[in-house]
N, C-alpha and C positions, 0 to 999 in steps of 0.2 A: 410832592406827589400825593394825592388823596388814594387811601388804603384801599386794597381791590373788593369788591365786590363778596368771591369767595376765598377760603382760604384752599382748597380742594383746586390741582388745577387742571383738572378735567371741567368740573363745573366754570372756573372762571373763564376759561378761553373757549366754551360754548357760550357763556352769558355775553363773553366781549363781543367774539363772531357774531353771535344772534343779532344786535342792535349793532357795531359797529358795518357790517356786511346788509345791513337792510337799507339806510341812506340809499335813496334814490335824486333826491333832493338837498342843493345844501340846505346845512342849521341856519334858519334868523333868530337874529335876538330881538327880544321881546317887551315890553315892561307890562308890567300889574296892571290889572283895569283900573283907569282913574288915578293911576301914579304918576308922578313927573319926572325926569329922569334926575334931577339934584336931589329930591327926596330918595330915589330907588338908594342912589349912592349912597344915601348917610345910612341907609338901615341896612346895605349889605355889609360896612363897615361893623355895623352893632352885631349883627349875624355873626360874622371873623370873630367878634371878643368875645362870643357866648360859647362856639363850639371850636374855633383855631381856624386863622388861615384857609389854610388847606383843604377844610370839610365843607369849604362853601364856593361851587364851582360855577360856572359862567362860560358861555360860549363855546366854542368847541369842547368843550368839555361834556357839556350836556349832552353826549351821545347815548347815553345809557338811561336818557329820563326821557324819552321818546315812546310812540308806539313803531314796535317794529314791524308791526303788521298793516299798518297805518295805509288806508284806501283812496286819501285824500291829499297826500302827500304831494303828488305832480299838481294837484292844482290850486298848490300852494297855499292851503287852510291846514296843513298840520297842526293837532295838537301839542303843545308845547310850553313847559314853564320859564320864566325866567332867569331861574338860577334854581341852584340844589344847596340845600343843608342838611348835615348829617350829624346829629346826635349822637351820642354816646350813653347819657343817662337822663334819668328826671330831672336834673339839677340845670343839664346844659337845655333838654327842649324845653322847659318852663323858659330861662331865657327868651329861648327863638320865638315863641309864643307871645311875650311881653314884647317883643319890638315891632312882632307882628300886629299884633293891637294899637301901637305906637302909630304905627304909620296906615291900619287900613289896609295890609297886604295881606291876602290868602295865601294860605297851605293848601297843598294836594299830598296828605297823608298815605303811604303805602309803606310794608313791611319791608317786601324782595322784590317786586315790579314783577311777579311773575302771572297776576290774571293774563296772560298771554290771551291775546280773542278779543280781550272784554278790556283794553287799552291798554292792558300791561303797566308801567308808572304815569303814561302821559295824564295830564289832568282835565277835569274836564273843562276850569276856564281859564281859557289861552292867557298866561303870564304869571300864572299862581306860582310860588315857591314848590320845590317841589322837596319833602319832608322826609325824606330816606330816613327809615329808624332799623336799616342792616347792623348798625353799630352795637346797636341794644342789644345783644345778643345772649346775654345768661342764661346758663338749664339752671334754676334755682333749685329745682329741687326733682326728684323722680323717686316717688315711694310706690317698692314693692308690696308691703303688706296689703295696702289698698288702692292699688294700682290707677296710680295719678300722676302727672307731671305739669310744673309751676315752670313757666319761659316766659322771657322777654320777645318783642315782636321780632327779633332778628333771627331768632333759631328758626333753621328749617329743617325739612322732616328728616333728612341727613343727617343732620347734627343730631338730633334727636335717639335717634338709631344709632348710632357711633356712642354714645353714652350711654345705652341701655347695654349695648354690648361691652363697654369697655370697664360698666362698672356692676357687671353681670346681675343686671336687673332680670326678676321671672315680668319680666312685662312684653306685650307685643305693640307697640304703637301703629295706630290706623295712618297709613300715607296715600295719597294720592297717588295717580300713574307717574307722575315726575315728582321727583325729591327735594330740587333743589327752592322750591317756594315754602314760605312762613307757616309754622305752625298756627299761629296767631291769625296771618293775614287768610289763609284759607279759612281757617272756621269760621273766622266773622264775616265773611263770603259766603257763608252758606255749601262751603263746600264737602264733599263726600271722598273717603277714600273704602276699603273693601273687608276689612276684618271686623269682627262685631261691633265695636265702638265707630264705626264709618262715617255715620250721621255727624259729623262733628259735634258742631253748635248745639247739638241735643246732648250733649257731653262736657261742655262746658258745665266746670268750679268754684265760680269764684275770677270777678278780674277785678283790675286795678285800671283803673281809668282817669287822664289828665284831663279836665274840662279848660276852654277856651283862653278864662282866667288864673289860669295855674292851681286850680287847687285839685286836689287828688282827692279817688271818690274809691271804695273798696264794694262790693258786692258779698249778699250772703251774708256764710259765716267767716268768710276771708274780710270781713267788717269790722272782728272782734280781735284786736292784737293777740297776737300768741294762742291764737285759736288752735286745739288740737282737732277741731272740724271741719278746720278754714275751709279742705278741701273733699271733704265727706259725704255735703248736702249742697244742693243745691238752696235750698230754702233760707230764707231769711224771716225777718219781725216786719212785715208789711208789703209794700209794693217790691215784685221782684222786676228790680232794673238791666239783669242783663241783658234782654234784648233790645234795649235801647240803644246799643252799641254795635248790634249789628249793622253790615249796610249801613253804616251810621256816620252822622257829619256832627255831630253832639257832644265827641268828645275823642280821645284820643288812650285805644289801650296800650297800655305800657306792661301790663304784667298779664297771664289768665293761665288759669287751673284747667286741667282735663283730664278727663279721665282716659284710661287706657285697658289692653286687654289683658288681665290673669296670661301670663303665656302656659299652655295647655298642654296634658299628657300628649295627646293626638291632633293632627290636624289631616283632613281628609280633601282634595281636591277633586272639586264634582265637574263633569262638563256635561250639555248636552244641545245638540244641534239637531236640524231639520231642513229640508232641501228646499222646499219652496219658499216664495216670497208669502205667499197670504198664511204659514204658518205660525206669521208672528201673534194671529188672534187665539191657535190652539196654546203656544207658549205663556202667554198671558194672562189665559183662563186655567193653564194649569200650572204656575204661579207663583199666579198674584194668595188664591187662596191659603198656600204653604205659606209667605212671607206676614200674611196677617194672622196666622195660628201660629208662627212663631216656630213650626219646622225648621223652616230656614230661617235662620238668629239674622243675619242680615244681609247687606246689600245683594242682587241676582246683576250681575252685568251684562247684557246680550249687546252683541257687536254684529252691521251686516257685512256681507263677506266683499265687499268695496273695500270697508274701514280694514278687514285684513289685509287687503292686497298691500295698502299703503304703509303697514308692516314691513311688507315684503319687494319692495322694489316701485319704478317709476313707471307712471300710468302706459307711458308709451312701451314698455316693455310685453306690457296683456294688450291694448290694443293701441294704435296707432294711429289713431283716428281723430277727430276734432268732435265728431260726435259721440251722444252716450254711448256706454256698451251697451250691446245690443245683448237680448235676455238668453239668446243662445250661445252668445258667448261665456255670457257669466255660469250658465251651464255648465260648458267646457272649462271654465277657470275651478268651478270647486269640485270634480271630478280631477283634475291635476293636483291640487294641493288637499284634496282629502278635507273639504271644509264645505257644511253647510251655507243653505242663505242667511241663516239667524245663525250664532255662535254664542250659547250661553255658558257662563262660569262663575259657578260662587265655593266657598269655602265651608266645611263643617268644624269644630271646632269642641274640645272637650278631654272628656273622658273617654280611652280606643273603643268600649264598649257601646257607650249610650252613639258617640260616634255614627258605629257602624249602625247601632239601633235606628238614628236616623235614615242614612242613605238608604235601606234596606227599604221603610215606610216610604220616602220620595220615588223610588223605584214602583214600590204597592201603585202608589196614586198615577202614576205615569204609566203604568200599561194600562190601569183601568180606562186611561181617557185618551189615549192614544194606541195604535200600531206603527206611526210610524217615527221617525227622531232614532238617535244614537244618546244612551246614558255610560257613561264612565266616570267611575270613581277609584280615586287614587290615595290611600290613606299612609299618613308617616306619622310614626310613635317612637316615644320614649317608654323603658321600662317602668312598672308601676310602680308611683306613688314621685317620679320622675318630669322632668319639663319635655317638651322638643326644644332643640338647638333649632330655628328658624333654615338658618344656613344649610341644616342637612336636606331639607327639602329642594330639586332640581329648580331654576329658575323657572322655567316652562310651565309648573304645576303651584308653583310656592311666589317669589316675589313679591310685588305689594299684597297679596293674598295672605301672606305672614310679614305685613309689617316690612318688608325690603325695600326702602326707598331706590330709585334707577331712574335714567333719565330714557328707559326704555322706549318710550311713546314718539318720543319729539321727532324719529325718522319720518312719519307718514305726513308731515307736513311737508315733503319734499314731492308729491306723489305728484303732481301735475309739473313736475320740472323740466326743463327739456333732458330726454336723457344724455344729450351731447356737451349740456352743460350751460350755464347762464341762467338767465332769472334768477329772483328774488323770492324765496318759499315763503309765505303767509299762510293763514286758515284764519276764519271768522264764523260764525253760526249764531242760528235762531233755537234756543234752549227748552220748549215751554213744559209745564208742571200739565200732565193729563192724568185723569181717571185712569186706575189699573185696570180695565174691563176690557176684554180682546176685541170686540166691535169698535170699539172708539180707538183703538189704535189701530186699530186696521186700515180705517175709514181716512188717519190721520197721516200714516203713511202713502198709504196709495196718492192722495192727495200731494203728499210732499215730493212722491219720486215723482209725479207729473211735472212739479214745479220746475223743478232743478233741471229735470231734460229738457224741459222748454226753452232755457238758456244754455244749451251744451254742456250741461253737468249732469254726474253721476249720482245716485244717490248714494249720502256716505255718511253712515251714520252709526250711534250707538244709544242703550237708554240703560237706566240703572231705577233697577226693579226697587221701591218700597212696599211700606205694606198696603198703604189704598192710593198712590198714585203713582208716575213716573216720570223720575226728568228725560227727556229727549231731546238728544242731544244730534240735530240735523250740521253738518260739518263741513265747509265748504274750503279746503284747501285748493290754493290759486295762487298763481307766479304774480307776483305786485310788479311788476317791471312791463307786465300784458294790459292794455288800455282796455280790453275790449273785457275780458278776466274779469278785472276792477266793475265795468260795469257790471256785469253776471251777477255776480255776487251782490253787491246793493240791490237790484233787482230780483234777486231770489228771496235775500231777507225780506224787500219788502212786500213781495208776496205772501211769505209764510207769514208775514208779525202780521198782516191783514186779514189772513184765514182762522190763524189764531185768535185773533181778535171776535172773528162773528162766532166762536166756538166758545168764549170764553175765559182763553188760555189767557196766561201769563208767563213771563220767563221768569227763571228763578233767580239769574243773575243779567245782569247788561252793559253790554258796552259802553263805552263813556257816553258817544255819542248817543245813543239811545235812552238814554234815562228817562228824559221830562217824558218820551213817547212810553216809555212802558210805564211810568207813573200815571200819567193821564189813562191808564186803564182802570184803575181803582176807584170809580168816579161815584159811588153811592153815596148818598144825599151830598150831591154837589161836592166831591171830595172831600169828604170832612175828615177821610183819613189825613192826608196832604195837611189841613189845617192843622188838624191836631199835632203833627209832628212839626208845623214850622210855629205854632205857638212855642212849645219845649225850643225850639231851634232859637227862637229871639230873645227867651229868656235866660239858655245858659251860653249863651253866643250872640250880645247886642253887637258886636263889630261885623260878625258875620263872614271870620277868617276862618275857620275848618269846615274845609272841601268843600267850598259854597258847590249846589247843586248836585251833589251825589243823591243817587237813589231819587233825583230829580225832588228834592229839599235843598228852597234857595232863602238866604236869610233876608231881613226884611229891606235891608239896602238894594240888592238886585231887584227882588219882588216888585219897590217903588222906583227905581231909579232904570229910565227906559234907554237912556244912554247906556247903561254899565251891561245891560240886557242884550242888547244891539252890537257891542263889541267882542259876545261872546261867538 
């Protein structure tokens, strides 16, 4: 039997349920584009000798290398690898790598399979290997003095947190709403969690990265053996190549540095909401300006009061209806639960003093530019010269706000279920990067709630405030088992990726299927981004086996070869 997924088994029998309970269609099996099936065999044997038997799975097995949210499923285009291999260290995927180049057979590299939305493990072409590196799992290292930590792509934010606590690090690790996905796989996702260091990938150290041909590439000063800086600076002696690994099919990280947060005398939890819908432009304008003067150290999260219902119970519970809610009801919804239409919350963090010195100024600037909105702030300290215990903060006010990993979130993906029971919970969304400026997201929302009701959807949404733009995050949770559902949603993305499109926009992340479409937006001087990154791609990858077509970079054998294109 190949070793579970998590060790945790709360997490493992949510990760099994999630994917095993989404099958709406059987598994087929698959082979490699352009593979034969006497070749697949001899190279899954090489496969077994590199990492054991057992770690290299096939056919019903592959329930867990699927998307579980998968839109396309009934009509039998599922995304889907042909087998899984599971690594353990550098020693075994250099192997799987070498047999992969043997034969011409691509990898679909992923951490934990947890992009849940954006295809979760499936890959994006139909019969790839599918490269699980859960096994890789080491905290190599967690230094307090200069609050960093060195993991393998297996750790996730869990684990992470379980070892700051157990080997009583003063650090506070930035996590996402859900814990159980890759420290590793999130950042190089471009993903965000909520405590100062949030940004990820702006916090990356130093990685370790396997290129195509097995040779290992180090970044930085993690470049210089026995570096006492390895993980200090970002900077290196020339070109800095971390972000060539981001979103990246170029290579394979295996090890990355990041930084983490000093854990702090005080932590303060701020909230503050507003009742109508067009308030999101005064939120916006009062700020977007704190986030760029660095008042607020970082990420601003506003939720609309949809995305809390989905917290709190199934759609049919508030209304009962096939159509949107109607605006007077959503009236009568945040008058019952005491919550505005925008629901903002971010974190202060420091010293109790400077702390309060803060809220106190954000306070100044908010009545000056408003009368109306609710501000509260909630502050938890330790004695001076003392840390906060994380834990002593209520979940409600604290949680991933201090680094608490939780799989808090994943109920609201149930929100459109029937509440009698059945269906298949999914969610999917159109993500794009906007100007922090309240007119253009005013303009951007109004726009997006028409879309969504125009196919019996609500609008359900959240964005997380930087300092000069914001991701927004438009969320369409929908029963995968409703045909009509399925269409909605395809239909709604492709309304918004089209609106967004005459505006400018780009998403920040994409779903498998979406790639080449959100790539083909970069199109200045005839894409010469695109070129430039599949020049790098043919030369440290001539076979053109890792992750052909991620970030819609497809190596020079697909590019020419209109067969292999066709079968995708």
């Amino acid at each position: 039997m190949p070793s579970f997924a998590y060790l945790d088994n709360e997490y493992q029998s949510t990760h099994y349920n999630l994917f095993k309970n989404s099958i709406t269609a059987p598994l087929k099996q698959i082979l490699p584009p352009g593979i034969e099936r006497n070749a697949f065999d001899k190279a899954i044997q090489q496969y077994k000798r590199a990492v054991g038997d057992d770690q290299v799975l096939q056919g019903d097995d592959l329930t867990e290398y699927i998307d579980p949210y998968e839109l396309q499923e009934e009509e039998g285009t599922r995304k889907m690898p042909s087998a899984a291999v599971r690594p353990k260290n550098i020693d075994e995927l250099k192997e799987v790598l070498k047999v992969s180049n043997e034969f011409g057979i691509p990898v679909w590299t992923f951490s934990r399979g947890k992009n849940l939305g954006y295809g979760g493990p499936a890959p994006r072409v139909n019969g790839s290997i599918a490269l699980d590196l859960h096994r890789m799992n080491k905290i190599i290292e967690v230094n307090s003095e200069f609050s960093y930590a060195v993991v393998e792509p297996g750790v996730t934010f869990t684990d992470l947190y379980d070892h700051c606590v157990k080997t009583k690090s003063k650090v506070w690790p930035s996590v996402p709403s859900l814990g159980w996905g890759s420290v590793v796989g999130n950042t190089l996702d471009r993903g965000v969690g909520f405590t100062p260091t949030a940004t990820h990938h702006q916090h990356i150290c130093g990685v370790e990265a396997m290129l195509a041909n097995g040779d290992v590439v180090r970044t930085g000063q993690f470049g210089i053996s026995n570096s006492p800086s390895a993980h200090l600076s970002k900077f290196t002696f020339g070109p800095s190549i971390e972000g060539l690994f981001l979103q990246s099919n170029l290579g394979i990280v295996t090890k990355m540095g990041i930084w983490l947060t000093p854990a702090p005398q005080a932590f303060m939890s701020v909230a503050f909401d507003m009742p109508d819908f067009e308030d999101i432009e005064t939120i916006v304008d009062i700020f977007g300006p704190m986030r760029r003067d660095g008042l607020i150290p970082n990420t601003a999260y506003v939720s609309n009061i949809t995305e809390w219902l989905g917290m709190m119970g199934k759609r049919e519970e508030f209304w009962p209806h096939n159509e949107p809610i109607p605006d007077w009801r959503v009236a009568e919804l945040q008058k019952q639960f005491d919550l505005g239409y925008w629901n903002l919350k971010f974190g202060l963090y420091g010293a109790k003093d400077v702390v309060q010195a803060h809220f106190d100024e954000v306070k100044k600037i908010i009545s000056r530019k408003t009368s109306k909105g609710r501000l509260t702030g909630k502050i938890f300290s330790a004695t001076e010269g003392e840390t906060l215990d994380p834990t002593s903060v209520p979940e409600r006010e604290g949680g991933f706000f201090v680094g608490i990993p939780t799989l808090w979130s994943l109920p609201m993906v149930h929100f459109r279920m029937p509440k009698d029971g059945g269906g298949v919970a999914a969610h999917y969304d159109y993500s794009p990067i906007i100007p922090s400026n309240g007119k253009e997201i005013l303009s951007w929302v109004t726009n997006a709630k028409k879309v969504c009701e125009s196919e019996g959807f609500d609008l359900f949404c959240d964005f997380f405030m930087h300092e000069r733009h914001v991701i927004f995050v438009n969320m369409f949770t929908f029963d995968k088992t409703n045909a009509e559902h399925r269409r909605a949603v395809q239909a709604i993305f492709d309304k918004l990726f089209e609106a967004g499109k005459k505006r400018g926009y780009s998403k920040y992340r994409s779903h498998v299927r979406a790639m080449d479409r959100v790539a083909s937006l970069y199109e200045f001087n005839d894409h010469a981004y695109r070129r430039f990154v599949e020049t790098i791609k043919d030369a440290v990858d001539p076979n053109g086996i890792l992750s052909p077509g991620k970030q819609g970079i497809w190596p020079k054998r697909f590019r020419q070869n209109e067969a292999l294109r066709a079968s995708l």
